[in-house]
C-alpha positions as CSV (number, residue, x, y, z in Angstrom):
1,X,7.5,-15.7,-9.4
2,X,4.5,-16.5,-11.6
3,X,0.9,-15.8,-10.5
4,X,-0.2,-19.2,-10.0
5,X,3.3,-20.3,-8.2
6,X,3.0,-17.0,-5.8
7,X,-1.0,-18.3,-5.2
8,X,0.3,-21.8,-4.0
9,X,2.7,-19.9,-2.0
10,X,-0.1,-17.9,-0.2
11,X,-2.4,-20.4,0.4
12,X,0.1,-23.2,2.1
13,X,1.1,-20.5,4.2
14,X,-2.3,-20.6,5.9
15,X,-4.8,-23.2,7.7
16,X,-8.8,-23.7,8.2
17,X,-10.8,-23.0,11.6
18,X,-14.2,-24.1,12.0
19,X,-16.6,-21.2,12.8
20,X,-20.6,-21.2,13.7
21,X,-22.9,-21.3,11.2
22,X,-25.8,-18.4,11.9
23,X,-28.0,-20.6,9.0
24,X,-28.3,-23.6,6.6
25,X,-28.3,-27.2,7.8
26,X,-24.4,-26.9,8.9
27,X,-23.6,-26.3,12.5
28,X,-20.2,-24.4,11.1
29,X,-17.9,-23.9,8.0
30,X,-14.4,-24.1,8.2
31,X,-12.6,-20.5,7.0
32,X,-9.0,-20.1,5.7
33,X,-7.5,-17.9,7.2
34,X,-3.2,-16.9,7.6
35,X,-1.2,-14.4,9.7
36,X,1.9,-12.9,8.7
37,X,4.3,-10.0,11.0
38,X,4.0,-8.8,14.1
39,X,3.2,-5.5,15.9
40,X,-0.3,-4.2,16.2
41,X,-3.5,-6.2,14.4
42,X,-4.5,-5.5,10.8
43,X,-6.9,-7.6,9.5
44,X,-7.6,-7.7,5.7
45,X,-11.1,-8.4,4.1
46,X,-11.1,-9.3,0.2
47,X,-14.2,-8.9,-2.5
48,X,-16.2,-10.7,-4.4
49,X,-15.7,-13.4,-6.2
50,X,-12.2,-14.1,-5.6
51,X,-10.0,-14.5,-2.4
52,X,-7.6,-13.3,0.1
53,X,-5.1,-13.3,-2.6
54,X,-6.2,-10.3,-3.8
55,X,-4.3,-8.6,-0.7
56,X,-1.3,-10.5,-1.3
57,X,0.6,-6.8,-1.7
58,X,-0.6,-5.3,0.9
59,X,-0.4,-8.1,3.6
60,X,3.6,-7.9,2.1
61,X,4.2,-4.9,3.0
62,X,2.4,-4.5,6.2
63,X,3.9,-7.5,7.4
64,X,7.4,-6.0,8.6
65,X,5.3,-3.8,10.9
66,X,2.0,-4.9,11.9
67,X,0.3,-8.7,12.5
68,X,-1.8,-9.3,9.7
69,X,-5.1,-11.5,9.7
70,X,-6.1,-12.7,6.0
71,X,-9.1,-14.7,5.5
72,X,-11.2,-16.1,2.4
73,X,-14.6,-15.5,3.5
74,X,-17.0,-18.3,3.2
75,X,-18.1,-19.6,0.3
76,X,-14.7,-18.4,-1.3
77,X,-11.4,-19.0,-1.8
78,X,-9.8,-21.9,0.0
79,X,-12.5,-21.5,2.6
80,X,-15.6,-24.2,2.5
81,X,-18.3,-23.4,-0.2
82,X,-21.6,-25.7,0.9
83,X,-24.0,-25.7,-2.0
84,X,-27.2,-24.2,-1.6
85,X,-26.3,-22.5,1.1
86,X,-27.9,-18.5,2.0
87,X,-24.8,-16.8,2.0
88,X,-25.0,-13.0,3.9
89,X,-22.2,-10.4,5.0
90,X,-23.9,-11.0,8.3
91,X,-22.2,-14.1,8.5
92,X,-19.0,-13.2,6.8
93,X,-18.4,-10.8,9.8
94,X,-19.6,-13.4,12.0
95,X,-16.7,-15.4,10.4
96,X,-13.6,-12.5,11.1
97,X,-15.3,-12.3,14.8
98,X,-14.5,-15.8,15.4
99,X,-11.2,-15.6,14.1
100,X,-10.3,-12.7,16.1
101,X,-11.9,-14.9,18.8
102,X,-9.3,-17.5,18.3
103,X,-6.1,-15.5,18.0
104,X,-6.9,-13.3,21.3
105,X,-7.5,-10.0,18.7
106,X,-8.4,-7.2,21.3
107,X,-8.0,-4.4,18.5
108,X,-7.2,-4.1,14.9
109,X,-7.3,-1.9,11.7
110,X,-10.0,-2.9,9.1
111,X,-8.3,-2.9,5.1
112,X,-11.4,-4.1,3.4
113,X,-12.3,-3.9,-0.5
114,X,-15.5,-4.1,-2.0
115,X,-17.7,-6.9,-0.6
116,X,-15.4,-6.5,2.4
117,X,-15.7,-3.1,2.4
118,X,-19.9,-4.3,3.2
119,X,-18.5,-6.7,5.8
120,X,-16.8,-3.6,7.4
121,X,-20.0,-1.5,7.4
122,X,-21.8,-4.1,9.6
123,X,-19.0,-4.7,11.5
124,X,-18.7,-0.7,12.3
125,X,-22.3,-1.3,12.9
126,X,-21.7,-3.5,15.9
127,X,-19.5,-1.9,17.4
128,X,-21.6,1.8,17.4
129,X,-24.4,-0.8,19.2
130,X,-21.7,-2.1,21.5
131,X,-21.8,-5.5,20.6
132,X,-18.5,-6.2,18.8
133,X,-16.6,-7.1,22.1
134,X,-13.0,-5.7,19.6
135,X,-11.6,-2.5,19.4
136,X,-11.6,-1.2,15.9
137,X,-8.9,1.2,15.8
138,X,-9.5,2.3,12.0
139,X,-10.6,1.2,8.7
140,X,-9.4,1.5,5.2
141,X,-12.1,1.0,2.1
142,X,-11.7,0.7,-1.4
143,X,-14.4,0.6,-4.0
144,X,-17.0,-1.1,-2.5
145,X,-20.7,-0.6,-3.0
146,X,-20.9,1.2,0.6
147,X,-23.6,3.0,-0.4
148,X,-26.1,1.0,-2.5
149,X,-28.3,3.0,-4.0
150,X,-25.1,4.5,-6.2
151,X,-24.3,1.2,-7.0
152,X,-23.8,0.2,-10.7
153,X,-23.7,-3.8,-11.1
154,X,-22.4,-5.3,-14.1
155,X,-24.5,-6.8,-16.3
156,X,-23.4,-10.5,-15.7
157,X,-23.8,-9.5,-11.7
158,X,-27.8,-8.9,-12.7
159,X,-27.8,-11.9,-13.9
160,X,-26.0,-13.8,-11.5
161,X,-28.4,-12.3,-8.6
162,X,-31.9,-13.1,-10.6
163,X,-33.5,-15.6,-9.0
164,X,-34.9,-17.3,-11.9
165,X,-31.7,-17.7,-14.2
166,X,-28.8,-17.0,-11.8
167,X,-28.1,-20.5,-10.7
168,X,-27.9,-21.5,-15.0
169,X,-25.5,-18.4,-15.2
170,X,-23.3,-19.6,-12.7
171,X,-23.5,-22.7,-13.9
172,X,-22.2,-22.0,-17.1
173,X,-19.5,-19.0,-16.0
174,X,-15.6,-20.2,-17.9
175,X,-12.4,-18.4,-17.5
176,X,-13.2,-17.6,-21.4
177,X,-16.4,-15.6,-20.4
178,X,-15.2,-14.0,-17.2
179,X,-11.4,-13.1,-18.4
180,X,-12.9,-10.4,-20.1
181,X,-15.3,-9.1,-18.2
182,X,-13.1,-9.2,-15.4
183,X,-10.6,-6.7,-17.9
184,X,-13.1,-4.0,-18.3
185,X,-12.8,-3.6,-14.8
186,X,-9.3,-3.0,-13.9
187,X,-7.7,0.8,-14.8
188,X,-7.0,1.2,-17.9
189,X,-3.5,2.5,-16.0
190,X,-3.0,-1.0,-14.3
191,X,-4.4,-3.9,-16.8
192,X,-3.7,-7.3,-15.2
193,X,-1.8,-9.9,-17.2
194,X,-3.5,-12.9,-18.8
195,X,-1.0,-15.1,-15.7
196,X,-2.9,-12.8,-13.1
197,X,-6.4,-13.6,-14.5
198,X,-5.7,-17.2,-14.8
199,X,-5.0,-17.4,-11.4
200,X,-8.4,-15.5,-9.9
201,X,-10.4,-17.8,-12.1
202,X,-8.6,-20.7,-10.5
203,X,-9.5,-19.0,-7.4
204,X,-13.0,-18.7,-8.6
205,X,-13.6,-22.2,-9.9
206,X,-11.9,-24.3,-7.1
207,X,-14.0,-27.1,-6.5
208,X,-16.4,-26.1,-9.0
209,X,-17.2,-22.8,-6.7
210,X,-18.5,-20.8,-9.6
211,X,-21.8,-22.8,-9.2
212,X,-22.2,-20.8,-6.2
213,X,-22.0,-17.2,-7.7
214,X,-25.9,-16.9,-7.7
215,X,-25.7,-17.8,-3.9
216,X,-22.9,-15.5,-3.0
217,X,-23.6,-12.5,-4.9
218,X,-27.0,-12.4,-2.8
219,X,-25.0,-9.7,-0.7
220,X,-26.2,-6.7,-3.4
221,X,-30.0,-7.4,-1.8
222,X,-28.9,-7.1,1.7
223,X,-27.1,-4.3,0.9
224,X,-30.5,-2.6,-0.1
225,X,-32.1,-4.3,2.8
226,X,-29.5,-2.7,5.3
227,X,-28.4,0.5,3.9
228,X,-29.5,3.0,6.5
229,X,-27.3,0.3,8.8
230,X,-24.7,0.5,7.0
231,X,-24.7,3.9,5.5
232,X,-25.1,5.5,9.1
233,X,-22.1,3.4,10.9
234,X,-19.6,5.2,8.4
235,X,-21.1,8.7,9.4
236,X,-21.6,8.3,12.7
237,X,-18.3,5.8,12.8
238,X,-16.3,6.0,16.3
239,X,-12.8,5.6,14.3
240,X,-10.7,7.2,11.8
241,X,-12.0,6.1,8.5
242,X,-9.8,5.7,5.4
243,X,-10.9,5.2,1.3
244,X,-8.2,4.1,-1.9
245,X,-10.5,4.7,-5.0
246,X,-9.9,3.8,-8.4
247,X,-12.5,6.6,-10.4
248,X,-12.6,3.9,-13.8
249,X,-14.2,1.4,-11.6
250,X,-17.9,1.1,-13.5
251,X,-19.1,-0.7,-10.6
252,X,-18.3,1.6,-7.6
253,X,-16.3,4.4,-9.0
254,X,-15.9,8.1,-9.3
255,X,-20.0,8.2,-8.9
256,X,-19.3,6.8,-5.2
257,X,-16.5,9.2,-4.7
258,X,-18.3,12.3,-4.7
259,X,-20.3,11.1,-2.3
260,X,-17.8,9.7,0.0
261,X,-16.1,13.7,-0.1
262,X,-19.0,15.1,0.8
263,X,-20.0,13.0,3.6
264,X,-16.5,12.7,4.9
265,X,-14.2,15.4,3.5
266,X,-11.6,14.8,6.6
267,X,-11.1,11.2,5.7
268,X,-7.9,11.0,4.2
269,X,-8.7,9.3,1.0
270,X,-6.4,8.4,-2.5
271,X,-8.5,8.8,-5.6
272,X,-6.7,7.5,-8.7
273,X,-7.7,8.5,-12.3
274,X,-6.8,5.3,-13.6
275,X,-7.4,2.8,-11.5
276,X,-10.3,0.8,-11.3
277,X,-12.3,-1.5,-9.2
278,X,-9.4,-3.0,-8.0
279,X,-6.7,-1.1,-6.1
280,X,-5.2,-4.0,-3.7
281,X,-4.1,-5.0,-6.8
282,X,-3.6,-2.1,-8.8
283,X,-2.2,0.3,-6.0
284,X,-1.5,-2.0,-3.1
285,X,1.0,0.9,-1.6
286,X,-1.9,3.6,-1.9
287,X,-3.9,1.1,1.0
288,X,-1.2,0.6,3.1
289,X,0.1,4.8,2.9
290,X,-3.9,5.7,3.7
291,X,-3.7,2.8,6.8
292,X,-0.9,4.7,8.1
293,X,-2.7,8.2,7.8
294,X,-5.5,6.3,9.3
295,X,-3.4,4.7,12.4
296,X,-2.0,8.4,13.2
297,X,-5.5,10.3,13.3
298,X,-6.9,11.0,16.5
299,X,-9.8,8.2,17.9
């Protein structure tokens, strides 16, 4: 099945909720979301810029044992993308709460990749304060920015987040300028196909959605702004805690690695040679073989 023809597929095979708005002028947003399976909860959080598509592996082969949640967070994806509005990972988790909300989620596994992989952080957070009401029984990162002074943004992400140019950058973002940027950050193991690009740009530009990159990329200053949060729920975390890294990744790569062995050297954890930023996509099976490691290790 071709890229775009499997995308269709995915997203007709899910439906919007309307969840509370924590800030802007909208009361809510409505967030795509879809569930596949059955058996215990696995809920899967995608990156930036893109979608839930990105997990579209992963959710496939979990499905057969395990009820998986897949959502595009706001501002992405088939999910609503207001304009001008102050987009934060605060609110993205906000957004999986009130989806677990809906579906009577009690507990669930966490596979989350980078920008996710911040939305895990805070939602480990809440649940070390006691104020996450679910059971997290285990979470699965891969190359995220989880620890943000290691952090190595691409140059068209500096531009993106600078406050005086970012919205004209966005503005004038084309599948001809991102294609190739997105290239250099795949492994050089596991390049996509020019089909595969084409269809996360169409993910990207949906309704003109690439306006709002400047808005949405806004999560690299909270990162800064909540690191001790967020770096101290994964070491103090109360659950098992998984990582799939692709060392090429020149964003969060071998750099963040080393740090994640040495601050967690028990985590069972994939590092691939070359792969790069993007292993639900380059090493789908790697996620779902560290999720079971994960599910097995003692709470």
């Amino acid at each position: 099945m071709e890229a775009l023809e499997r995308l269709d597929a995915w997203q007709a095979a899910g439906s919007r909720f309307e969840v509370p708005c924590s800030t802007g002028a909208a009361s809510s947003h409505a967030v795509w979301h879809r569930i596949d399976g059955s058996g215990p909860w696995v809920t899967l959080i995608h990156g930036f810029p893109t979608s839930s598509f990105d997990m579209v592996e992963v959710a496939s082969s979990l499905a057969p044992s395990r009820r998986v949640l897949a959502l595009d967070m706001i501002g992405m994806g088939m999910s609503e993308r207001p304009l001008g509005h102050v987009y934060s990972v605060s609110e993205q988790a906000d957004a999986v709460c009130a989806l677990w909300s809906l579906h009577g989620v009690a507990d669930t596994a966490v596979v989350a990749h980078d920008l996710g992989a911040s939305v895990a952080q805070e939602l480990l957070f809440r649940a070390l304060r006691g104020a996450l009401g679910v059971r997290i029984r285990g979470v699965v990162l891969a190359n995220g920015g989880i620890y943000p002074s290691l952090h190595r943004p691409l140059p068209f992400q500096t531009a993106l987040a600078d406050p005086a140019h970012g919205a004209e950058v966005a503005a004038a973002m084309t599948q001809e300028l991102f294609a190739p940027t997105l290239r250099t950050t795949f492994g050089s193991g596991h390049q996509p196909t020019d089909a595969q690009l084409h269809a996360m740009w169409t993910v990207i530009a949906r309704d003109g959605g690439h306006r709002n990159l400047h808005l949405l990329i806004r999560y690299m200053e909270e990162r800064r702004e909540r690191e001790a949060d967020w770096v101290g729920a994964l070491t103090a975390a109360p659950v098992p805690l998984g990582f799939v890294w692709g060392m090429q990744d020149p964003i969060s790569g071998a750099h963040i690695a080393e740090r994640i062995v040495a601050d967690l050297p028990a985590a069972p954890r994939r590092l691939f040679d070359d792969v790069g930023h993007w292993p639900p996509i380059e090493v789908p099976e790697a996620l779902v073989d560290v999720l079971g490691e994960v599910d097995r290790a003692p709470a």
